[in-house]
C-alpha positions in Angstrom: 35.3 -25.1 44.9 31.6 -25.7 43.6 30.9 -28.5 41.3 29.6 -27.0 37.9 28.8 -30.3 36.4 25.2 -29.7 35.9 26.0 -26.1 34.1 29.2 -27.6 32.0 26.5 -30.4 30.9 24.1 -27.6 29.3 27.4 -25.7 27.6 28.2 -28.6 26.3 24.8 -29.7 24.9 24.6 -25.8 23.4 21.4 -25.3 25.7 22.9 -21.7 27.7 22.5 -17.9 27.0 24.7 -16.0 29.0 23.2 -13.1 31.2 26.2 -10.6 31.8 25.8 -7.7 34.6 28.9 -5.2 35.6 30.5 -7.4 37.8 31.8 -9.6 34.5 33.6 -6.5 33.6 35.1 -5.2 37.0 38.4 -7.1 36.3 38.6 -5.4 33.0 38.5 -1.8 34.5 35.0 -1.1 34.2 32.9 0.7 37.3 30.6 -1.0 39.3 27.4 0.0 39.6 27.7 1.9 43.1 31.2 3.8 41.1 28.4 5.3 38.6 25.4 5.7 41.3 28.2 7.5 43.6 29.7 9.8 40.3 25.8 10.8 39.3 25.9 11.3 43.4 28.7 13.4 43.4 27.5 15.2 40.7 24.6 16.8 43.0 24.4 19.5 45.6 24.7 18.5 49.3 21.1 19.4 49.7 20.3 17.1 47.1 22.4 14.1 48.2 21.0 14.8 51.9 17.7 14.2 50.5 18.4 10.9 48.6 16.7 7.8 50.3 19.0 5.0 48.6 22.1 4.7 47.1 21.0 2.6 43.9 21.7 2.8 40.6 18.7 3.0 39.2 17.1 5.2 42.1 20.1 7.8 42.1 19.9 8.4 38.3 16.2 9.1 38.6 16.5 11.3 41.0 19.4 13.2 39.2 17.0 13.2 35.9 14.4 14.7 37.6 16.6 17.5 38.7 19.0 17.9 35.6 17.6 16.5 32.9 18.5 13.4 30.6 21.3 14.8 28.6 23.9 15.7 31.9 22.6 12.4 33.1 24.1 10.2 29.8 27.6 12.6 29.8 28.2 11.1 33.5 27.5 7.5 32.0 29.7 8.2 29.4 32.3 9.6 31.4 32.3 7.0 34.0 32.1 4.3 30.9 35.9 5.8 29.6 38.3 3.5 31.4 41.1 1.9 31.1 41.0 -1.8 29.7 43.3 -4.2 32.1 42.3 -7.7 32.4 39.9 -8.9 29.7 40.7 -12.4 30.1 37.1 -13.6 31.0 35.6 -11.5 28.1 38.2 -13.3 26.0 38.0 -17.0 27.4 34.4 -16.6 27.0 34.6 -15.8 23.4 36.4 -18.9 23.0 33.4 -21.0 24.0 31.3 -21.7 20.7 28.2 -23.2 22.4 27.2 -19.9 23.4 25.1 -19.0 20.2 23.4 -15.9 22.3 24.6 -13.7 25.3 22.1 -10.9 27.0 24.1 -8.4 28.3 22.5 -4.9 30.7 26.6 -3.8 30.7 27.2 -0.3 28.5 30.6 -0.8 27.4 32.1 -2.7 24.7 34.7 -5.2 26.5 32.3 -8.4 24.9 32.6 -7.1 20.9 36.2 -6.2 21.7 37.2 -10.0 23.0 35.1 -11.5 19.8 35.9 -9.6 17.2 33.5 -7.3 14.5 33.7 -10.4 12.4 32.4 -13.1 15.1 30.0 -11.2 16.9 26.6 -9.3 16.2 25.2 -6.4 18.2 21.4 -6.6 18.4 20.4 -3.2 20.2 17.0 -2.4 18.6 14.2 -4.3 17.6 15.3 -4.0 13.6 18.5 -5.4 14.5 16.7 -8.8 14.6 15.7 -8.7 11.2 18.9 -10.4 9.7 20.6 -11.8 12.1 23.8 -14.0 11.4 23.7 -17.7 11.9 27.4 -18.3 12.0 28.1 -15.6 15.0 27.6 -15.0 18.4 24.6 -12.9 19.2 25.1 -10.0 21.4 21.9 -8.1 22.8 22.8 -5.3 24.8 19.3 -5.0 26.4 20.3 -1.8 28.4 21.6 -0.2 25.2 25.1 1.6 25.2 26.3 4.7 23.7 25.7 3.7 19.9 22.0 3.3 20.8 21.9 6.3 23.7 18.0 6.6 22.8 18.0 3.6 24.2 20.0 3.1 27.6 18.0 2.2 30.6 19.3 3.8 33.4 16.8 4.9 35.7 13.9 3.4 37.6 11.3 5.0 34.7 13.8 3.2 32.2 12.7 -0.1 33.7 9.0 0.0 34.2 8.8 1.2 31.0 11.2 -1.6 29.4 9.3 -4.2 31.1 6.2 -2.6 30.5 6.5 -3.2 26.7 6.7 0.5 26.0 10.3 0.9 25.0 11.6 -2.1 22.2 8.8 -4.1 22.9 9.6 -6.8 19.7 13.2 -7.1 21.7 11.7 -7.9 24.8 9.6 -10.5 23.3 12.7 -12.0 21.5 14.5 -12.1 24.9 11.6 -14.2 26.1 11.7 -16.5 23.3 15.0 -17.0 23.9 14.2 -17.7 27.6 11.6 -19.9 27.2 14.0 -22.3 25.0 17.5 -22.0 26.8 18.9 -22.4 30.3 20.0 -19.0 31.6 23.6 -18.0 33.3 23.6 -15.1 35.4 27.3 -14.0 35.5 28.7 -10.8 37.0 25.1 -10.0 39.4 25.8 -9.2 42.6 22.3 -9.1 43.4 23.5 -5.5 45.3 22.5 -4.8 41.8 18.5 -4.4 42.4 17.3 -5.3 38.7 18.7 -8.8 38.8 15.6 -10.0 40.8 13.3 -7.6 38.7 14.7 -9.2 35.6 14.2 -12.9 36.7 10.3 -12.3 37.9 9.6 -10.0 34.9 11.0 -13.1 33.1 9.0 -15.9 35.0 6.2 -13.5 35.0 6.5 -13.3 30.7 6.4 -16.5 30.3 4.3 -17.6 32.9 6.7 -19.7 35.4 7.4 -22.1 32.3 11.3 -20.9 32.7 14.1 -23.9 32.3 16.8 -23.3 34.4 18.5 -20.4 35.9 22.4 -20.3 37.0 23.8 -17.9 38.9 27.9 -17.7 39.4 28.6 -14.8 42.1 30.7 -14.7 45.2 30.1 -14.6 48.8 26.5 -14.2 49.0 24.9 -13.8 52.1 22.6 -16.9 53.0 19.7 -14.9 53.3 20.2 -13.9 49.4 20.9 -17.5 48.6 17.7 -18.7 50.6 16.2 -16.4 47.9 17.4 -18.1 45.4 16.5 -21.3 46.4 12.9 -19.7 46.8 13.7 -19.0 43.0 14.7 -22.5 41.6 18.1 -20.9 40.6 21.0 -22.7 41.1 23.9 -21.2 42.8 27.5 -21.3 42.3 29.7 -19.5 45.2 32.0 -18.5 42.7 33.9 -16.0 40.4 33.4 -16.3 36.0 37.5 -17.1 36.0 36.7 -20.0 38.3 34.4 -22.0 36.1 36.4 -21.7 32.9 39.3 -24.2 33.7 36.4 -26.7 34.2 34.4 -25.7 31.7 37.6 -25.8 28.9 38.8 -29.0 30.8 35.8 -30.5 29.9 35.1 -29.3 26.5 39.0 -30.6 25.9 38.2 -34.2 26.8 34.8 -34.4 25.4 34.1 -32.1 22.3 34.9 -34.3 20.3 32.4 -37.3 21.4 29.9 -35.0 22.3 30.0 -34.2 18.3 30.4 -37.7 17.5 26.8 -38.2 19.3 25.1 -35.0 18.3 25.7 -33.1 21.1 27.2 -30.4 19.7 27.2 -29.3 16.1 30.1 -29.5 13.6 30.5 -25.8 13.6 31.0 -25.2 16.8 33.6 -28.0 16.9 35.6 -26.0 13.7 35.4 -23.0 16.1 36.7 -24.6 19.5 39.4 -26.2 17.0 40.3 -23.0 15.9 40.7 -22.1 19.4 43.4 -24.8 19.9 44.9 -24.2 16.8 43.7 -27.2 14.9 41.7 -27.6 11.9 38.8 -30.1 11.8 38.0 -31.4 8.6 34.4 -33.7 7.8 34.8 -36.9 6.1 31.1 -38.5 3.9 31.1 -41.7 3.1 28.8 -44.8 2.9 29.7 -45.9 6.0 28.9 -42.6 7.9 30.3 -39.4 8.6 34.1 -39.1 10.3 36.0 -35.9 11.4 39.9 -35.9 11.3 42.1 -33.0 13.1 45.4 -31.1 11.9 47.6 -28.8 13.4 46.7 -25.2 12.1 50.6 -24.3 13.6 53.2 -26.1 15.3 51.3 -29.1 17.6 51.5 -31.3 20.5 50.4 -34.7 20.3 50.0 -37.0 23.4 48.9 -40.9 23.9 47.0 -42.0 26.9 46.3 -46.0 27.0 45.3 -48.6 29.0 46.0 -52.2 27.7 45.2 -55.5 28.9 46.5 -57.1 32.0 48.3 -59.6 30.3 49.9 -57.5 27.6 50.7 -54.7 29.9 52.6 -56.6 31.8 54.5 -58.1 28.9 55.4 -54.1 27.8 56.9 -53.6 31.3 58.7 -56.4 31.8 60.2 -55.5 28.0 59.3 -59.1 27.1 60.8 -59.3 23.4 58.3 -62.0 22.5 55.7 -58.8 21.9 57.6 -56.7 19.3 57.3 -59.6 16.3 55.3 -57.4 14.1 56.2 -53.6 12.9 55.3 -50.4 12.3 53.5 -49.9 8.9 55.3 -49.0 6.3 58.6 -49.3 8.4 60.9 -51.5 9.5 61.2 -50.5 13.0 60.0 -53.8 15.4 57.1 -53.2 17.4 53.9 -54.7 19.0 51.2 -54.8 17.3 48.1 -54.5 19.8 44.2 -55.6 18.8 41.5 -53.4 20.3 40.5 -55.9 22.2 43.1 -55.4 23.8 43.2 -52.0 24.4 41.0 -51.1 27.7 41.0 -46.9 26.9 42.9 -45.1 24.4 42.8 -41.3 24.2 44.7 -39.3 21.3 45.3 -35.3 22.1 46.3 -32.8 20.3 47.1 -29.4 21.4 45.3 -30.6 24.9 42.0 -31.6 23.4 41.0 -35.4 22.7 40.3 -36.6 19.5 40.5 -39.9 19.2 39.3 -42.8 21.5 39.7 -46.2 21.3 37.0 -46.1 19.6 38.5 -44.5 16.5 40.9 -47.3 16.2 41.4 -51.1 15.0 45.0 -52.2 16.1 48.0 -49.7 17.5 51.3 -50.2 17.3 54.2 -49.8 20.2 57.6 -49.3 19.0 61.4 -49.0 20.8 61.7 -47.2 23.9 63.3 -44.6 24.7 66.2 -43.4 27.0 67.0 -40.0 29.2 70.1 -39.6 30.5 72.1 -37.1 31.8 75.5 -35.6 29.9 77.8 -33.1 30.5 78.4 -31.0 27.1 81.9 -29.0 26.8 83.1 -26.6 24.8 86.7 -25.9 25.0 87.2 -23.6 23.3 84.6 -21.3 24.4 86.0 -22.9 28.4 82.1 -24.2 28.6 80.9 -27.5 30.5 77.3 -27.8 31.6 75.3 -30.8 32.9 72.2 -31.3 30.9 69.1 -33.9 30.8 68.6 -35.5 27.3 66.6 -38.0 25.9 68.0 -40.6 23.1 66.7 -43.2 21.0 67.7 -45.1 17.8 66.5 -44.2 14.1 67.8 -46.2 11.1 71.6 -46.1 11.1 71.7 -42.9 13.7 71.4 -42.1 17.3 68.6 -39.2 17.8 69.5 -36.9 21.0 67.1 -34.4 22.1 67.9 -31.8 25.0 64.9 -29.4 26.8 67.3 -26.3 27.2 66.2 -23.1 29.1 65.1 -21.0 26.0 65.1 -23.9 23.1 64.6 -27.7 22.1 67.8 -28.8 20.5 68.1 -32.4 18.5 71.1 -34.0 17.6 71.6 -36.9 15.0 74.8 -38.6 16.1 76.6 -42.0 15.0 75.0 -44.8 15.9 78.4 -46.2 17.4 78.4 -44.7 20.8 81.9 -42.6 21.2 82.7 -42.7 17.4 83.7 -38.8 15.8 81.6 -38.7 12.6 79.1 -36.2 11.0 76.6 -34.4 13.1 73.6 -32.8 11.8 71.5 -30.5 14.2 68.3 -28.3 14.8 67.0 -25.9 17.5 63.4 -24.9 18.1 63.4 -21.9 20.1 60.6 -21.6 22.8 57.7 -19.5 23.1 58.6 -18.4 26.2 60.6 -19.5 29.2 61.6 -19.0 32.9 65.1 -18.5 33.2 67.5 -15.9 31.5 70.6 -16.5 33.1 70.0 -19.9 32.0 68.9 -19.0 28.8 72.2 -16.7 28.1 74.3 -19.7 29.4 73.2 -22.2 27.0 72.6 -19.7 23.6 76.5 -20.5 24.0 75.9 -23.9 22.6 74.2 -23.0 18.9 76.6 -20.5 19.0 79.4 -22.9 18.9 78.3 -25.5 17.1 77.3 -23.0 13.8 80.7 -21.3 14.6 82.2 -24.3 13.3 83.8 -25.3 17.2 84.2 -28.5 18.6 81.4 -29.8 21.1 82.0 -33.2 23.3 78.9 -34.9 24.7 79.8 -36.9 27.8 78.4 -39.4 30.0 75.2 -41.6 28.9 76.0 -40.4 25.8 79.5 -40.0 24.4 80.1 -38.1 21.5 82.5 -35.6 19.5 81.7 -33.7 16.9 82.5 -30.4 15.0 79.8 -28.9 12.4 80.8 -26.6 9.5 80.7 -23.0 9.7 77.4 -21.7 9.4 75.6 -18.2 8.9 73.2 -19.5 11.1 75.7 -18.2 14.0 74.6 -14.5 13.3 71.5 -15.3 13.9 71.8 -16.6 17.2 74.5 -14.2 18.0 71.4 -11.6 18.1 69.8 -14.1 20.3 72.6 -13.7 22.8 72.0 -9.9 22.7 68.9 -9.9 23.3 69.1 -12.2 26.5 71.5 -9.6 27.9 69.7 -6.4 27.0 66.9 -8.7 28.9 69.5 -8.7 32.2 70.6 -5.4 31.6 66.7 -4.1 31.7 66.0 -6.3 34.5 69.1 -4.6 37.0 68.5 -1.0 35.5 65.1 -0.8 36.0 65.1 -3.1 38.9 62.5 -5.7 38.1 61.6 -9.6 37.7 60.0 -10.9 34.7 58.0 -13.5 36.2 58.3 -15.2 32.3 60.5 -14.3 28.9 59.0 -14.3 25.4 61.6 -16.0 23.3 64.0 -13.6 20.9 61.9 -12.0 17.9 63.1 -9.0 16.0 60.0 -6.9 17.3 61.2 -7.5 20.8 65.0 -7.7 20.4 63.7 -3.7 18.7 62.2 -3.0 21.8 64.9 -3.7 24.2 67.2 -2.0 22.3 64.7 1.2 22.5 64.5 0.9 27.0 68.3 0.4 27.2 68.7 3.3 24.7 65.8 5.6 26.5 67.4 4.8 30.3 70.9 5.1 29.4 70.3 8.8 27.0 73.1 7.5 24.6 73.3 8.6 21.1 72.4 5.8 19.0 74.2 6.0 15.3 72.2 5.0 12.6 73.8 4.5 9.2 72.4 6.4 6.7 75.1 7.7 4.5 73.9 11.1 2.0 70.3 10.1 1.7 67.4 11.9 0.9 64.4 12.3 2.8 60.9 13.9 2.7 59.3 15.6 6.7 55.8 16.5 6.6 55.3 19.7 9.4 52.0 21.1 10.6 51.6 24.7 10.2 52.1 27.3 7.1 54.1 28.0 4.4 55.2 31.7 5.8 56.0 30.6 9.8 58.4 27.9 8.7 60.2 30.0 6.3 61.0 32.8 8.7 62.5 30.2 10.8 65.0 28.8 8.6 68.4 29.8 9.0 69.3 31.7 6.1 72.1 30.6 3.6 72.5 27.8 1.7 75.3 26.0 4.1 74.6 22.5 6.0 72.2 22.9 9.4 71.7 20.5 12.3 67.9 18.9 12.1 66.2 17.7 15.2 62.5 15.6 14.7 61.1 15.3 18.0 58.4 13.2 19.6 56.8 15.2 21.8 55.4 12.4 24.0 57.3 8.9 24.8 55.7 5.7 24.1 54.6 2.8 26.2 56.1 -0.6 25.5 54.7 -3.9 26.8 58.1 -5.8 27.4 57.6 -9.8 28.7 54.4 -8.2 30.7 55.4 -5.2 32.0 55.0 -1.7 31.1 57.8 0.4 30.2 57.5 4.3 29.7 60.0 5.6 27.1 61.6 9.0 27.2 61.1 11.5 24.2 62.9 10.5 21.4 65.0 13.1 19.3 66.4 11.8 15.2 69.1 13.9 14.9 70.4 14.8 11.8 73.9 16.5 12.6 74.5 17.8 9.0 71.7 18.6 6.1 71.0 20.6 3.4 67.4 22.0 2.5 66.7 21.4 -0.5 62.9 22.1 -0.7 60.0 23.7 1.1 56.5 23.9 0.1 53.0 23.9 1.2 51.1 20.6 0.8 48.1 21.8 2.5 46.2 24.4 4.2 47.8 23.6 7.6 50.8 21.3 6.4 54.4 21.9 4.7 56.4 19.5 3.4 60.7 19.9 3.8 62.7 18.0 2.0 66.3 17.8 2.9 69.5 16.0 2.0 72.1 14.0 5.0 75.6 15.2 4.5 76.9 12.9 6.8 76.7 9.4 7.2 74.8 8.6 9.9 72.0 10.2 12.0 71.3 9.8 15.3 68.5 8.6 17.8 68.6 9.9 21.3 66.1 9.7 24.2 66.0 12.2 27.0 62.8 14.1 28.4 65.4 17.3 28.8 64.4 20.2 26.6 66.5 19.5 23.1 67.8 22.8 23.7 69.4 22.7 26.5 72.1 20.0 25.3 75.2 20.2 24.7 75.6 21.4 20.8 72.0 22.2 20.5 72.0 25.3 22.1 70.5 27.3 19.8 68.2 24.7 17.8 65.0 26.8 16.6 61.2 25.5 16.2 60.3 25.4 13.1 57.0 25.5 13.1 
């Protein structure tokens, strides 16, 4: 893997403007270069394609101009440019790297403003865009323009010399230089298959007259002749792909954003944006002794401790030497060690994964009780449940606090202090974000369900407890949870796959697993809605619909269907729902008017009590009762 220190260095002093070419956006779905030369190819007689001399981009779409003119030329961009977005993960990780105030980009689509956001970035794509630009977002010039600024796409070999000639956006060009002249450069996503790369950098050592700082270039598997060239070039060369420099890059912006602002590395804003990123807030302190920042959780955080102390005192924290913990927490009566900074070799506070604090940030630091982590077996007999768990227990005040990592939740107990004593019980689960296991996950939902169904739970082993809660409400709830781990099971064996993770139980998703049982299984699913009225919009006129209403004022059978099923993204994978029909097996009209030239509006009354959902790609007509349901419009 190639060392990027020297590149992480300049992101981190906010010194880099990102170059992006195609191959930044091949993960994402977009074509390569070759794709488009070979559709504007394909696009040609056999005479013509005989009689091409390269296969370039830039030569092919020339040649193609020549022939057919600009405007066929631009619909094959544009048709090539519609795919399919998969993996935008780079476009997105790179968003979430503030010190890139400015990215140049030759690439048509719009993968880069999609991963930022309207709100974050600005699209420069003509010379008055750089009139007003924004100070607090990312700068995008799309140098090659794309299909909002078609006037102004370079394509073909004519579009280049005449870019670099200062005949087309000649202002932009200069800003580009400017920009050059004051920033290292990262070359991300060039091949150099694709020939403008090395037209770009001399036109750009050329502009400036060889006074260029440095050039990076992160591609894969050149050939050593290419990379000779390089060298020839004073770029430096990373034998790489864009996803493998950002775990470094974030890595190192983790650890050392926060001293890098400290020493004016960085500026405060981009710190507030790469908190934002971890979900923390950073918020600026004035006072006579100097500036300070502090950091808070935007959501639910994780704070860690790393430390090294002194020899002597290290040793007396192993060794659990009670001769340390004479002094206490402040504020508190718990008995700790109270440990001076000189003391303290390196200290390093993270939350969320990012540093910051150092020992630097701190005077004296206090080390309290330890901890222990033991493992119990938990029964419920009643339910005929025993399971061996790992838990972790430690003393508070007057109670024992017991915390358990379960498959799909964190669950904390605060027990008796008196080890084996029945006595009041008070408990909390966190569900998960996501987790690994669901047959784990369904085993141990048993255990909330129990203990807020009011049954009696024993805790054997390192610990030793029995307790029963009171009967809460908060059963329901997880109740659902249950049902949504086995609709997860029963998805997984009908449809015969492996979620490699599980998100955690939300009502959104527990929804959407009801929906792919229901679609798979083509079951009538009741829905109670007893003698309600409700108003259906229909395209088409007034005069169609009413010939095709049955006549008579008695109850009918209404079917709404979607003509098209739905895609759901279910714990990463796709699932393609059948049609669904609502069913209403008894109504009354009681209105029908036109709303619009091309739109009626029914209104209609339930007589029953319930309506029905059912998915089924079969024509509605050809089920059983439905045999002679009629179109109404």
């Amino acid at each position: 893997m190639p060392d990027f220190k020297e590149l992480i260095d300049c992101i981190r002093r906010e010194d880099v403007t990102v170059f992006l070419g195609s191959g930044f956006s091949l993960k994402a779905g977009a074509p390569s270069g070759k794709a488009i030369a070979k559709a504007i190819a394909n696009a040609m007689t056999e005479t013509e394609r005989l009689q091409l001399n390269g296969s370039q981009l830039d030569y092919v779409s020339e040649e193609y101009e020549q022939i057919y003119g600009r405007g066929p030329l631009i619909d094959i961009l544009k048709e090539s440019m519609s795919f399919r977005q998969t993996d935008i993960s780079d476009h997105i990780n790179l968003s979430h790297i503030p010190h890139l105030h400015n990215i140049i980009t030759t690439n048509y689509d719009t993968l880069i403003e999609d991963a930022y956001g309207k709100d974050n970035v600005y699209v420069v794509r003509h010379t008055q865009d750089c009139t007003h630009i924004p100070k607090d977002k990312t700068i995008l010039y799309k140098i090659h323009g794309d299909f909002e600024a078609v006037d102004n796409i370079i394509l073909t070999s004519q579009d280049y010399t005449d870019f670099f000639s200062n005949q087309k956006e000649r202002l932009l060009w200069n800003f580009i230089q400017a920009e050059i002249l004051t920033k290292d450069i990262l070359f991300i996503g060039y091949s150099l298959e694709d020939s403008n790369i090395f037209e770009i950098m001399k036109q750009v050592k050329k502009a400036v007259n060889g006074n260029t700082r440095r050039f990076f270039l992160i591609a894969p598997g050149l050939k050593d002749y290419k990379i000779k060239r390089l060298a020839e070039t004073n770029v430096v060369y990373y034998d790489a792909k864009a996803e493998d420099l950002f775990p470094h890059l974030f890595a190192s912006l983790d650890k050392n954003i926060y001293t890098d602002y400290r020493k004016g590395r960085c500026s405060f804003g981009t710190l507030c944006k790469y908190c934002e990123y971890k979900k923390l807030r950073a918020i600026a302190s004035e006072s006579k002794d100097g500036n300070t920042v502090r950091f808070e959780p935007i959501e639910k955080g994780e704070l860690k401790i790393n430390f090294m102390l002194d020899g002597k005192i290290g040793s007396k924290l192993v060794s659990r030497d009670n001769s340390l913990f004479q002094d206490y927490f402040p504020d508190s009566l718990v008995p700790s060690a109270k440990i001076e900074r000189q003391n303290i070799k390196k200290l390093e506070f993270l939350m969320n994964g990012m540093t910051v604090g150092t020992e630097e940030d701190i005077s004296t630091m206090y080390i309290g009780p330890s901890h222990a982590t033991v493992e119990v077996s938990i029964s419920i007999p009643s339910l005929v449940f025993k399971e061996k768990a790992i838990m972790t227990q430690y003393a508070l005040n007057d109670k024992r606090i017991v915390i358990g990592d379960m498959p799909s939740y964190t669950i904390k107990f605060e027990l008796p202090l008196e080890t084996g004593k029945e006595g009041h019980c008070s408990c909390n689960v966190t569900p998960k974000d996501l987790f690994m296991n669901n047959s784990d996950a369904l085993k141990w939902i048993d255990l909330p369900i129990a203990i807020w169904g009011g049954e009696e739970v024993i805790i054997s082993g390192g610990i030793c407890s029995k307790f029963r809660c009171p009967h809460s409400d908060d059963v329901k709830e997880f109740e659902i949870i249950k049902k949504y781990y086995e609709n997860i099971k029963k998805i997984e064996l009908l449809y015969n796959v492996d979620f490699k993770e599980y998100k955690n139980y939300s009502n959104q998703l527990f929804k959407q697993s009801e929906m792919i049982l229901q679609s798979h299984q083509e079951s009538d699913v009741p829905i109670k809605m007893e003698h309600c009225e409700f108003t259906i919009d229909i395209a088409g006129n007034l005069k169609t619909a009413k010939k095709n209403i049955p006549k008579g004022n008695g109850s009918f059978n209404l079917v709404m269907s979607q003509e098209d099923g739905i895609m759901i993204d279910f714990n990463g994978r796709n699932f393609h729902l059948k049609c669904r029909h609502t069913i209403v097996p008894s109504c009354k009209i009681l209105s029908l008017k036109q709303i619009a030239k091309d739109k009626c509006q029914l209104r209609i009354k339930n007589l029953s009590d319930y309506i029905f959902l059912k998915y089924t790609d079969k024509p509605i007509n050809t089920l059983s009762g439905y045999e002679n349901v009629k179109k109404l419009i």
